[in-house]
Structures are given as structure tokens and as C-alpha cells.
C-alpha positions as CSV (number, residue, x, y, z in Angstrom):
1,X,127.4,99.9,107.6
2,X,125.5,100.2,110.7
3,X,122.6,99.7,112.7
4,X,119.4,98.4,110.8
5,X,116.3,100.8,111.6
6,X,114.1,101.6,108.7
7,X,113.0,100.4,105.5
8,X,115.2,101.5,102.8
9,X,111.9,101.5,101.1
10,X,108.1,101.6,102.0
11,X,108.8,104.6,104.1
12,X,112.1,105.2,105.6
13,X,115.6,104.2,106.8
14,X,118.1,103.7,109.3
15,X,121.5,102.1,110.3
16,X,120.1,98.3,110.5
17,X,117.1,99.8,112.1
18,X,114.5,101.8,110.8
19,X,113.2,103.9,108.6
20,X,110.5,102.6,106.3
21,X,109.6,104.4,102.9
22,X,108.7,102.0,100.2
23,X,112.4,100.6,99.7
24,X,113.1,103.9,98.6
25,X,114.6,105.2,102.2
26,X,116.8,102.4,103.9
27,X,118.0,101.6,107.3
28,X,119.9,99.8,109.8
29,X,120.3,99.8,113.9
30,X,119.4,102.4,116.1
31,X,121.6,104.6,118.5
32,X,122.5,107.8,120.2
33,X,125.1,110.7,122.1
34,X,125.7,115.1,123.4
35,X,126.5,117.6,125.4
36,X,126.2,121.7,125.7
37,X,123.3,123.2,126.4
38,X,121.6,120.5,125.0
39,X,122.9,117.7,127.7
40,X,120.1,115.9,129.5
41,X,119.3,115.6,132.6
42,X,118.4,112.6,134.7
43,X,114.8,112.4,133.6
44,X,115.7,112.0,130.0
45,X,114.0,114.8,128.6
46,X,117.6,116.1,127.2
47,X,116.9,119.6,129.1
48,X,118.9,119.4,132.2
49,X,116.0,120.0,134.0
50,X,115.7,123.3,132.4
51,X,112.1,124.8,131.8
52,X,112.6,125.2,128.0
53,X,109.3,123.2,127.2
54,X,107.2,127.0,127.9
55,X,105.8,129.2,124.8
56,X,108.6,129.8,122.2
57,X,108.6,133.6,121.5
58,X,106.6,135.6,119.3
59,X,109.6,135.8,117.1
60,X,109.1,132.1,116.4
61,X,105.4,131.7,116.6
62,X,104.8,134.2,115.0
63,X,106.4,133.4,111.4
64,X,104.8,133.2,108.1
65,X,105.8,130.2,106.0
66,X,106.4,131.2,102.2
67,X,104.8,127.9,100.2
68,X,106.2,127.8,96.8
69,X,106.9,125.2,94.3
70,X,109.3,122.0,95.5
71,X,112.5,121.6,94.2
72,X,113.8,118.6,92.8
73,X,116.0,116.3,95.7
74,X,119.2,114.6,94.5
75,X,118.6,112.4,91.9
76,X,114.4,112.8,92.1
77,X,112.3,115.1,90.0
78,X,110.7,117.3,91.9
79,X,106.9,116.4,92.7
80,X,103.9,117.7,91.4
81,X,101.8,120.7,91.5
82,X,100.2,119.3,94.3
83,X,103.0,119.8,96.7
84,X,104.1,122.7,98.4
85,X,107.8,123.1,100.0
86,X,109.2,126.0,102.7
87,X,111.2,126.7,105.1
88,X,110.8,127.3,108.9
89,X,113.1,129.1,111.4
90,X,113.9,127.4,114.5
91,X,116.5,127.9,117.4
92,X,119.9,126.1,116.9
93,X,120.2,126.2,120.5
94,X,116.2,125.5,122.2
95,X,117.6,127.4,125.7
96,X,118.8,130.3,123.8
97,X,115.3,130.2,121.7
98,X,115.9,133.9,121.1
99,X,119.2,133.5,119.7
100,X,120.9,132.0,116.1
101,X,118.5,130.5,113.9
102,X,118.7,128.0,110.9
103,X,116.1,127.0,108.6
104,X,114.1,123.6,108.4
105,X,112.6,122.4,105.0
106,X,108.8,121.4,105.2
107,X,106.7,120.0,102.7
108,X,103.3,119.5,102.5
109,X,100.2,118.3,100.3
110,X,96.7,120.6,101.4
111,X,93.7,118.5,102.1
112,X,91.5,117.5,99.2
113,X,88.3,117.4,100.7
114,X,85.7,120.2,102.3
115,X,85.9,118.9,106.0
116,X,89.8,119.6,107.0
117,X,90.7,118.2,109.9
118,X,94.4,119.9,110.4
119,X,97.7,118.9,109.7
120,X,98.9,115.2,109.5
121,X,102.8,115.7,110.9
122,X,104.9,112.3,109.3
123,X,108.6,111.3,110.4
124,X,109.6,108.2,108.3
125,X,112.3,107.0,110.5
126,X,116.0,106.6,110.6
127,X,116.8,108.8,112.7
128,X,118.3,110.8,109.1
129,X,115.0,110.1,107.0
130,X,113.9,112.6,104.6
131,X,110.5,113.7,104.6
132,X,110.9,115.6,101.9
133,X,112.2,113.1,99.4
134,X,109.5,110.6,100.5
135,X,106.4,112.2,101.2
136,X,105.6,112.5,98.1
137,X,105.9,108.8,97.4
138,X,104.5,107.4,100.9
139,X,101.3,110.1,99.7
140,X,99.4,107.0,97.5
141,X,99.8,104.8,100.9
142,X,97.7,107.4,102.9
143,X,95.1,108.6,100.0
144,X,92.4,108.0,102.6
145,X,93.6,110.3,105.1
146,X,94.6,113.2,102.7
147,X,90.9,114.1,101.7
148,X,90.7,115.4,105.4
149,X,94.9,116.6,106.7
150,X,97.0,118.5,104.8
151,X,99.9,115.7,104.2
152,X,103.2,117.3,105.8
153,X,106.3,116.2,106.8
154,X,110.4,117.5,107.0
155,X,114.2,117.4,106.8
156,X,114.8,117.5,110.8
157,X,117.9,119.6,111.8
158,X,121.1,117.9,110.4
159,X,119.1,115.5,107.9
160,X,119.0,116.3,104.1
161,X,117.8,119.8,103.4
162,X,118.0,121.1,106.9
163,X,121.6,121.7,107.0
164,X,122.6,117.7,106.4
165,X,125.5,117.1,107.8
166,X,128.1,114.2,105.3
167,X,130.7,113.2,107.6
168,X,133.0,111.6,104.2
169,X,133.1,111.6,101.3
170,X,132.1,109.0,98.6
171,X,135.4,108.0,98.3
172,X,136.4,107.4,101.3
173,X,132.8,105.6,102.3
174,X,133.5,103.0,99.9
175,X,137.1,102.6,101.0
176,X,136.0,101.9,104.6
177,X,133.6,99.3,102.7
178,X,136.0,96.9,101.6
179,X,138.9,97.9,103.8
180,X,137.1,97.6,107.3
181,X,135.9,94.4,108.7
182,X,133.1,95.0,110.3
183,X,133.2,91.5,113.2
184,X,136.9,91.9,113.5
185,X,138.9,88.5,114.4
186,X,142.0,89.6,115.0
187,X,143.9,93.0,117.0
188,X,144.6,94.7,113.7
189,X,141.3,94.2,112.3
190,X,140.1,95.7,115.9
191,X,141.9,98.2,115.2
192,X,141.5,98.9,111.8
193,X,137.7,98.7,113.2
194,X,137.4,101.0,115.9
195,X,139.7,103.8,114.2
196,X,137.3,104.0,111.5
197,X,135.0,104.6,113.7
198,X,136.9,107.5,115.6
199,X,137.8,109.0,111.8
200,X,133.6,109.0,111.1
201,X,132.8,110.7,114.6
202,X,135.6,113.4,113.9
203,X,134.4,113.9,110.1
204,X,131.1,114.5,111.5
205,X,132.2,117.0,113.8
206,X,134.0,118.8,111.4
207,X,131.1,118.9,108.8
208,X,128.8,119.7,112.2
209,X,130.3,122.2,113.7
210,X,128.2,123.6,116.5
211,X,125.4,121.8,115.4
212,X,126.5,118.3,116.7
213,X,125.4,119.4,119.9
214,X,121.6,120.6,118.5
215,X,120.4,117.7,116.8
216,X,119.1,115.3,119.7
217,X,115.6,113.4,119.4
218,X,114.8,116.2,122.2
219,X,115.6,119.3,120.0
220,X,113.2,118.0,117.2
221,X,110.3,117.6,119.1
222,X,110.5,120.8,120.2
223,X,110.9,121.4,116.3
224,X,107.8,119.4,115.9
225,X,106.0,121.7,118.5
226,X,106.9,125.1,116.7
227,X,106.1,123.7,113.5
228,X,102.2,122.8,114.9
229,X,102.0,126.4,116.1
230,X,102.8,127.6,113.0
231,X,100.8,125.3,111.3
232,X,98.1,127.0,113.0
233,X,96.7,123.8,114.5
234,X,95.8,123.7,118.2
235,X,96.9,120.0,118.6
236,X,99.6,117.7,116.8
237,X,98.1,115.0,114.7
238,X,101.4,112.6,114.0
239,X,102.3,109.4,112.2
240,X,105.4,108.2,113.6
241,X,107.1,105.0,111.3
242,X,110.3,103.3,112.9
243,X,112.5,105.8,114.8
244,X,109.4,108.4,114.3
245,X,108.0,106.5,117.1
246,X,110.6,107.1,119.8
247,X,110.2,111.2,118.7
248,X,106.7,111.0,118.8
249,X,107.1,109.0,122.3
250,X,109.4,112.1,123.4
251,X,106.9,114.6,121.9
252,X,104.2,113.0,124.0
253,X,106.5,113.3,127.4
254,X,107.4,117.1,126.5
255,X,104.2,118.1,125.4
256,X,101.1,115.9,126.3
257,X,98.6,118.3,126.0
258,X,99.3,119.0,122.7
259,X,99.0,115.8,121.7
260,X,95.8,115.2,119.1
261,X,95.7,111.8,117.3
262,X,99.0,109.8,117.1
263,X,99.9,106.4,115.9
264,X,103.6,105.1,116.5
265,X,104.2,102.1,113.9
266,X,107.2,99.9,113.6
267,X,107.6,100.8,117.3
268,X,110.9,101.4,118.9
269,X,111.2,100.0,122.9
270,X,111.9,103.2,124.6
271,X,113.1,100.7,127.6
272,X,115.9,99.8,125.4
273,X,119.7,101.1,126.0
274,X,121.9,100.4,123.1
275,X,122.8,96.6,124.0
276,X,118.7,95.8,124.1
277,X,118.5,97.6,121.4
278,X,121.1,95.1,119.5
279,X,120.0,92.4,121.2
280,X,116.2,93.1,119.7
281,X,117.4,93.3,116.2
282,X,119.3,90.5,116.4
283,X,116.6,88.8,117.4
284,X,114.5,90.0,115.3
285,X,115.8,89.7,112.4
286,X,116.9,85.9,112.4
287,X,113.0,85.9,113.3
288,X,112.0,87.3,109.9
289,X,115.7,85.1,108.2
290,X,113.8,82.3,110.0
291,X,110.2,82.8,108.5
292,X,112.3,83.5,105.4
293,X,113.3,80.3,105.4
294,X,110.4,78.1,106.1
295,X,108.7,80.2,103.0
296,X,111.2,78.3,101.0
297,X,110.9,75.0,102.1
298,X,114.3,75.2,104.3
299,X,115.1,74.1,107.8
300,X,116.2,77.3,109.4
301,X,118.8,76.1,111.5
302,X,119.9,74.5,109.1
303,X,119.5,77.4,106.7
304,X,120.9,79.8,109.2
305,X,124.2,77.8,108.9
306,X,124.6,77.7,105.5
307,X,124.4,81.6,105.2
308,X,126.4,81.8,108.6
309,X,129.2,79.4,106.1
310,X,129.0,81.7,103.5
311,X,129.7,85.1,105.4
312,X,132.6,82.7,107.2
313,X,133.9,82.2,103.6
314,X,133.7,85.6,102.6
315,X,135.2,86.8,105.5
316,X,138.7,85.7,103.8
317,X,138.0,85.5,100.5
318,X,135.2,87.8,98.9
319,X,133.5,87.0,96.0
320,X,133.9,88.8,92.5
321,X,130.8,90.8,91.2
322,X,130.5,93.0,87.9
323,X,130.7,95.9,89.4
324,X,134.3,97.1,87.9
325,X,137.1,97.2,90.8
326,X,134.4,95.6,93.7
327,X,134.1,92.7,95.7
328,X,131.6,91.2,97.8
329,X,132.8,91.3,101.4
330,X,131.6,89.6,104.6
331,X,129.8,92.9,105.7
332,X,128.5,94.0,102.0
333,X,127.1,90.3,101.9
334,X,125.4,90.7,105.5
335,X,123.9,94.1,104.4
336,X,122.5,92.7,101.1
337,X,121.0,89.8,103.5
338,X,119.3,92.1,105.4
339,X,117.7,94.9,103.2
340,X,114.6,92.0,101.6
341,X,114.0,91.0,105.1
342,X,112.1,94.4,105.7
343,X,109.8,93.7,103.2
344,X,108.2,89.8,102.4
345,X,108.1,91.0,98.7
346,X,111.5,91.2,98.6
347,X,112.2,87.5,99.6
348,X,112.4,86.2,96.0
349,X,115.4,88.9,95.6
350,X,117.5,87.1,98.5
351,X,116.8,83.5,97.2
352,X,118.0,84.5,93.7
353,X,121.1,86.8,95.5
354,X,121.9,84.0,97.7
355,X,121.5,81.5,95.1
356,X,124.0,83.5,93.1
357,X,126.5,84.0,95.5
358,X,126.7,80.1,96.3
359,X,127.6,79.7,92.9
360,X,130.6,82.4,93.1
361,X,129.3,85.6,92.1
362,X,128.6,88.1,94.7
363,X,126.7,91.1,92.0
364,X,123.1,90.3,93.2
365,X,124.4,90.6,97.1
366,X,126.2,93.7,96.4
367,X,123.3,95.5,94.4
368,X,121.0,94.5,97.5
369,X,123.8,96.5,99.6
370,X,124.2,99.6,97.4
371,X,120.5,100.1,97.8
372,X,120.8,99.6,101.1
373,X,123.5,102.6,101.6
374,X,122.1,104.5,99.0
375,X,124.6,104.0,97.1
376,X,123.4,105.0,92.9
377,X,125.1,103.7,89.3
378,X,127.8,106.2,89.5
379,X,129.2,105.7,93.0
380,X,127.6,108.6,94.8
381,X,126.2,107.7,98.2
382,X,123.3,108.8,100.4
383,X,124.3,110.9,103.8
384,X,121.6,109.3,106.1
385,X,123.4,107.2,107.8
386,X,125.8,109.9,108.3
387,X,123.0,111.7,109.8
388,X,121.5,109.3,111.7
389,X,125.1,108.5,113.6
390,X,125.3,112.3,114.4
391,X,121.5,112.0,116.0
392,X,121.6,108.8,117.9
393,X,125.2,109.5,119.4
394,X,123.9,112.4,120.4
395,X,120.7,110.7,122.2
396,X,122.6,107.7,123.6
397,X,124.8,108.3,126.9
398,X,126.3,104.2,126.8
399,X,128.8,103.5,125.0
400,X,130.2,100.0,125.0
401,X,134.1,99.6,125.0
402,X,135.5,96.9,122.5
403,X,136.3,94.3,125.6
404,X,132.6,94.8,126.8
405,X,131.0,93.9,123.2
406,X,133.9,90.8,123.1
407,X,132.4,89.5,126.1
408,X,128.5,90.3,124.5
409,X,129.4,87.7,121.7
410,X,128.8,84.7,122.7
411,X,125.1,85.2,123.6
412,X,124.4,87.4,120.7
413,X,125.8,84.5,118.4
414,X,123.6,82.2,119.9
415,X,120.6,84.5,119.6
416,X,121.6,84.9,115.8
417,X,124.4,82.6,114.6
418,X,123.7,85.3,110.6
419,X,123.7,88.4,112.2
420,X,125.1,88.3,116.1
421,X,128.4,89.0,115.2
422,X,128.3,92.1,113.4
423,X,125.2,93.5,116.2
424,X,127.3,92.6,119.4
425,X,130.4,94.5,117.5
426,X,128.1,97.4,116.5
427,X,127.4,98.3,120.2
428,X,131.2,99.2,120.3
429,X,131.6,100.8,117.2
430,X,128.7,102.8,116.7
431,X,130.1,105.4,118.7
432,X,133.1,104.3,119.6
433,X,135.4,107.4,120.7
434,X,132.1,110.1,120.0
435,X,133.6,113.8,119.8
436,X,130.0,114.5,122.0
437,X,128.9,112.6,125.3
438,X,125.4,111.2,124.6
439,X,122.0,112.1,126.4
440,X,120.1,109.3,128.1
441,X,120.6,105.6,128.2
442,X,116.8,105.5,127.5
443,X,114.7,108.3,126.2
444,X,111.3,109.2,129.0
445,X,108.3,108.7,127.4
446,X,105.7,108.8,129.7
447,X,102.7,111.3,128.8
448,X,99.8,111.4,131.5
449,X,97.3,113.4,130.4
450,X,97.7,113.2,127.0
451,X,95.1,111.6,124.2
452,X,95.0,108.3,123.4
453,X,97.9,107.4,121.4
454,X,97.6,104.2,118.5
455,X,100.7,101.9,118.8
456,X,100.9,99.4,116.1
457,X,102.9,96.2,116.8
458,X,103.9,93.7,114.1
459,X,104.9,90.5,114.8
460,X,107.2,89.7,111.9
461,X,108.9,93.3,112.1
462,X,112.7,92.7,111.8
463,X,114.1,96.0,112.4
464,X,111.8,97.1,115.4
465,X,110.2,94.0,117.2
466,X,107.2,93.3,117.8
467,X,108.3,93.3,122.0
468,X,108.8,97.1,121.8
469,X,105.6,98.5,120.6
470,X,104.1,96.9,124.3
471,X,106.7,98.7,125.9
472,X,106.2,101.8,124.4
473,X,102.2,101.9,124.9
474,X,102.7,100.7,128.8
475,X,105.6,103.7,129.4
476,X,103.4,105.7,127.3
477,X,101.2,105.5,130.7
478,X,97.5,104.0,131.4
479,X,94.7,105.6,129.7
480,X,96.9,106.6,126.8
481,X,98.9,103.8,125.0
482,X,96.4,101.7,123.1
483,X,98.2,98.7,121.4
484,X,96.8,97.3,118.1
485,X,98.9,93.9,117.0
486,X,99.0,92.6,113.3
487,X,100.3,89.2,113.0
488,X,102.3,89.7,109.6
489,X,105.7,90.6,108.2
490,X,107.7,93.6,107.5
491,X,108.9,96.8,109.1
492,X,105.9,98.3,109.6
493,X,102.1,97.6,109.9
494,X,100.2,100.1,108.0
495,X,99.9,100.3,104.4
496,X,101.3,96.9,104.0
497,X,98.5,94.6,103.4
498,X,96.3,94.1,106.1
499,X,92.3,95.9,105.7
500,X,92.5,95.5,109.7
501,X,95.4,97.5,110.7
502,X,94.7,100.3,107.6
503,X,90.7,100.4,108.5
504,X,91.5,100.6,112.3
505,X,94.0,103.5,112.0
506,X,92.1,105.5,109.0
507,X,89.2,105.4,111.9
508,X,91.3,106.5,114.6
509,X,92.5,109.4,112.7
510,X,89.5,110.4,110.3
511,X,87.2,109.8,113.1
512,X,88.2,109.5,116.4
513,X,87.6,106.3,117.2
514,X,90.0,104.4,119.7
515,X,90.4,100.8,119.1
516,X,90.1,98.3,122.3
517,X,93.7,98.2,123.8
518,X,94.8,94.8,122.8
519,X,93.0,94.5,119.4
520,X,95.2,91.7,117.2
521,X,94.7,92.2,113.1
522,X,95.5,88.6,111.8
């Protein structure tokens, strides 16, 4: 497992970080590495300090997309009439925009109503999301905003449809998952630890190819930009959920005056390098265990121990489950943990998995985790986490060694005595040994001159605190990061219960109207 990042379902997923798509997309951190012509230079921008952000060439603009009937995704029918799927032609390489191409899957719903407004551009999270698989679902969420965009979103390059890249097979995923202990304790488990990270980086390269050095947050927002041209809108109207936020934080730096309305929910802190970015979800997620918790009548310290005793336990002896030939491990029970916290709906799940696993069986915990990594009935496993490694190691230039996240431990415990352990070791492993040197330690989002852009801050959000979305509308710059603030729980602000927040951001967008910086939805 990895970093937490979206919500495996209201909209999208990510390592133990983000993506948020109506518990039908998962997630966990969020990372990043790369080099080639797509290295980046000091500014962060992931060009070098190359002029590459200039008109794209005719050959590009230019393009016709052919709208036809969508195909049915993995184990999803394909959606209704209403939908409309094709393909776009990018650059693999955006300084050589004249030279190979590959082919990005779009999908998109056409406004319902007389008054069109343009296209409505989503990214779900991750990064490794799939627009195209959840789209369709997140499209009841945003019913009020389809009478006037044209609903679209897409497979960015190396996710899904648009040349996904699977690093190993199903196999040898769930091997690692009960072979590989995930907060070591001892040199061999190190070991066993950080080689299985080395074997994932060099399994991505070889499903990659040339293409591990092309799919940086950077090269997708000039995606983004191409796609709006050929959209035939004059400006890019964006909602950004989880990691959708950092791109459409980069968009904004690369591009502000093609910025139309954009909101950025579930915000990512682009001031962040990879320990801050542990460090946050850590802390945020013993935040939402916490309010978990006291919704239960519990202590949470006291709480906090209990399931700190329990992972201890399982950490030597895992429990059996009725899922033939599996146990519940330590890290299995620690990603079944997390996966309710994005979502206060889900809480009931974790007090009846938790309650089960006290009692010696481990099957509630473990179903929790196989929905977490995608994993379906007959043992086949989803590859976005194998695409998100591939995108954020190829964003993030630090890479912690295995002494440095030792001495990290200590302090990331006591921020989270459930979940500090496996986040302080994650900073090493993630990337640990990375065939590709990363981009930036932080990504540059500052965007003078661009329009007002709608950053939406929750305070329970576990995966993406609620710290970051100020961060992001202050780096954003003055006069364009407005911050809105719902006091409430979840990854994610929008759609998930609050007349405030949806009211406020169907205004913005429908109309126009830009909130007072600082408005708090409680």
C-alpha cells in the first residue's frame, strides 16, 4: 500500500491521499520524481526554464475529436447514451510538441440546457484517477451544473485508458501484501522493505518505457491546455478534487490567462515536500480516527491505543479471514482502518470491522482493504496506484533515505501513535531507489493575473487537511485565491452535505459570483 490521497469513492483515489469518487475510486498519500526533457528547472514549472508554455502547433490545435459511443471500463458497463467518449493527440515529449504522439481518452456529457456556458474540465484525484470510469458516476453530484457545461473529464497520460502503465502483476501485488511489512522492525524486514520498493520502480519502468519521463503533473496541464483549445473554449473552467488541485494549481502558474472559473477541493498544500506531506496526513487522519472516536462514545487516546495494540498484535501474528489462503496483516489492517475515514458514512463499517477483528477474525478489515486497492472477488487488482507512483516520483525531486525516515519516527508516532509508523516509513519507500530523478520538492503555483480561483477547505478532511487549502489560495497569489471553509468531515467539501458549500460553488460557476475570501459553511 501507499500514500493515502483520494477517496476510493465519492470521487477519486490515491496512495493514502486522494482521490475522491463516491468510494468507487480509492487513495492513499501523495508523492512525486523525473528527468529528460521533462526535468524541471528551479522555478518548479518542470520546463527547465524552457519556453514550451507558447501556442502548440496547428498540428495539435487544430484536431477534430471523433465522439462516439463509450466503451465499457474493466468490470463497468459502459454508460449511457448520454455520454460521449474520444481520443485526443498530444505530444509524448511537450518540447518536441512536433514530434511522437499518443492518444488521451476524453469523455464527456453535452450541456442540457439552452444557455451553454463551455466545458466543465474534472480531474478526480490520485494522481492515477480515472475520469473516464467515474464521470459518469460523480455526474448525479453535479446535476446543477450540467444544464449549463458540457460535463468532461480524462485518463491523463499513463492513467487507465491513456496508455496506463501496471508495474506487476496481480500475483505478485498480493505477494508483496502479505510478504512485505510495511513499518519494518528489524534489518531483514528493511530490507525485505526497501527491495520491494526498488522491484516496483523497475517494473514501472519496464511497463513505461519512455513514457516514465512524460507523465509529470507539468505535462498534464499542458494536456489540460490543448484539450481547452480543442474544446473550442477560450478559457478553462476546472473542478479540481484532491490531487486535481495541485494540477489545477500548476495549470494556474503555466497558464493564468486561460484560467476561467476554477474551484480546487480537498486541497493539496503546494508548500508541502514529501515529509510535510506525511506529516499532514498523519495528522490528519488521527484527526478524522479522533472524531471517529468521540462519535462512538470512546476516549480517543484511549481508543487510539487500542487500535495502535491491535496493529502491534498483528504485526506478529495476523489474523484469519474467509478469504481462502489470506490473512489479515499489520498493513492490510491499517489500510482497512483508513479507507471509512474518508467518508463519515462509512464509520459504522469500521466499528463493526474493528469490532470483528477484536474478536479474532480479520474478513471485515481485509474487505475494507481490497476495496481500498481495488482489489475485486476474483483477485484482479486496480493499476492506480501503480500509476500514481509513476506520476508523483516523477514530480517529487526528495527522496528520504531509510536512516533519515528512522530518525522521522519518533515525532510522527507521537503525531499519530495508529498511523505514524507506516507515514514516516512511506517517505522512504515511496520512491525509494526511483529508476527517474524527480522534478521539484514543491510544485510553483503562483498565478498573478489570473481569475479568481474557489478553494474549498474542509476541516475534517483526512487525506488532504484542512491547513493546505490556505496555503494553496495564499501561493495562488492576492486577488486570486478566494478560500471558502466548511466545518465538516470527509475528503472533500462539495457534494457532501452541506447547502453552503454546494450553493456557493454552483454560484461561482453558473454565475460568476465570487464568495468573500474567508467565508466559513458550518
Amino acid at each position: 500500500m501507499g500514500r493515502y490521497t483520494a477517496h476510493p469513492g465519492r470521487r477519486a483515489r490515491s496512495r493514502f491521499a486522494g482521490w475522491t469518487a463516491s468510494l468507487a475510486a480509492a487513495g492513499l498519500l501523495l508523492s512525486g520524481c523525473s528527468t529528460g526533457a521533462s526535468d524541471g528547472g528551479e522555478d518548479g514549472t518542470g520546463d527547465g526554464g524552457a519556453a514550451t508554455t507558447g501556442a502548440s502547433p496547428a498540428s495539435l490545435t487544430s484536431q477534430r475529436l471523433d465522439w462516439g459511443r463509450c466503451e465499457a471500463t474493466g468490470d463497468a458497463p459502459a454508460p449511457g447514451r448520454d455520454w460521449q467518449c474520444a481520443d485526443l493527440e498530444v505530444p509524448v515529449d511537450w518540447a518536441k510538441p512536433e514530434g511522437e504522439r499518443m492518444e488521451l481518452a476524453l469523455i464527456r456529457a453535452k450541456a442540457t440546457g439552452a444557455k451553454r456556458a463551455g466545458s466543465l474540465l474534472f480531474n478526480f484525484g490520485g494522481p492515477g484517477g480515472s475520469g473516464i470510469s467515474t464521470m459518469p458516476s460523480y455526474a448525479s453530484l453535479v446535476s446543477s451544473l450540467h444544464e449549463r457545461y458540457d460535463l468532461v473529464s480524462w485518463d491523463p497520460r499513463g492513467v487507465a485508458a491513456s496508455e496506463g502503465i501496471r508495474c506487476r502483476d496481480d500475483e505478485e501485488i498480493q505477494a508483496a501484501e502479505s510478504a512485505v511489512d510495511a513499518t519494518p522492525d528489524t534489518p531483514g524486514e528493511e530490507q525485505a522493505y526497501l527491495k520491494d520498493a526498488a522491484d516496483f520502480g523497475a517494473g514501472c519502468e519496464r511497463a513505461a518505457a519512455k513514457l516514465m519521463t512524460h507523465v509529470s503533473t507539468t505535462d498534464t496541464a499542458r494536456d489540460m491546455d490543448l484539450m481547452r483549445q480543442v474544446l473550442g473554449d477560450d478559457e478553462l473552467h476546472y473542478f479540481g478534487i484532491s490531487y486535481g488541485t495541485e494540477l489545477g494549481g500548476v495549470y494556474a502558474h503555466l497558464f493564468p490567462e486561460n484560467v476561467g472559473r476554477m474551484v480546487l477541493d480537498a486541497v493539496v498544500d503546494p508548500t508541502a515536500d514529501t515529509i510535510g506531506h506525511a506529516e499532514h496526513q498523519a495528522r490528519g487522519f488521527q484527526r478524522a480516527l479522533d472524531d471517529y472516536l468521540r462519535s462512538t462514545g470512546r476516549d480517543p487516546e484511549q481508543g487510539s491505543r487500542e487500535i495502535a495494540g491491535l496493529l502491534d498484535r498483528l504485526d506478529t501474528e495476523p489474523l484469519p479471514t474467509s478469504s481462502e489462503g489470506r490473512e489479515l496483516t499489520q498493513t492490510l489492517a491499517l489500510t482497512g482502518i483508513v479507507l471509512p475515514l474518508y467518508g463519515k458514512s462509512s464509520w459504522p463499517a469500521l466499528t463493526s470491522a474493528l469490532s470483528a477483528a477484536e474478536k479474532g477474525d480479520g474478513s471485515e478489515l481485509l474487505a475494507l482493504a481490497d476495496g481500498y486497492n481495488e482489489r475485486d472477488a476474483s483477485g484482479r487488482y486496480g493499476t492506480s496506484s501503480h500509476s500514481q507512483r509513476v506520476i508523483s516520483c516523477l514530480d517529487d525531486r526528495e527522496r528520504p533515505t531509510a536512516a533519515e525516515a528512522k530518525e522521522l519516527l519518533p515525532e510522527f508516532e507521537r503525531i499519530s501513535p495508529v498511523f505514524g509508523s507506516f507515514l514516516g516509513w512511506d517517505t522512504a519507500g515511496w520512491c525509494h531507489d526511483w529508476p527517474v530523478a524527480g522534478q521539484y520538492e514543491t510544485p510553483e503555483v503562483s498565478a498573478a493575473g489570473a481569475a479568481p480561483v474557489l478553494v474549498v477547505g474542509n476541516t475534517g478532511d483526512p487525506a488532504t487537511p484542512y491547513e493546505g487549502a490556505r496555503r494553496m489560495a495564499d501561493e495562488l497569489g492576492p486577488d486570486v485565491g478566494v478560500m471558502l471553509t466548511w466545518k465538516g468531515e470527509g475528503h472533500g467539501a462539495y457534494g457532501s452535505g452541506s447547502d453552503c458549500v454546494d450553493s456557493t460553488v454552483d454560484a461561482y460557476l453558473l454565475e460568476g459570483t465570487v464568495p468573500e475570501d474567508g467565508k466559513v459553511c458550518s
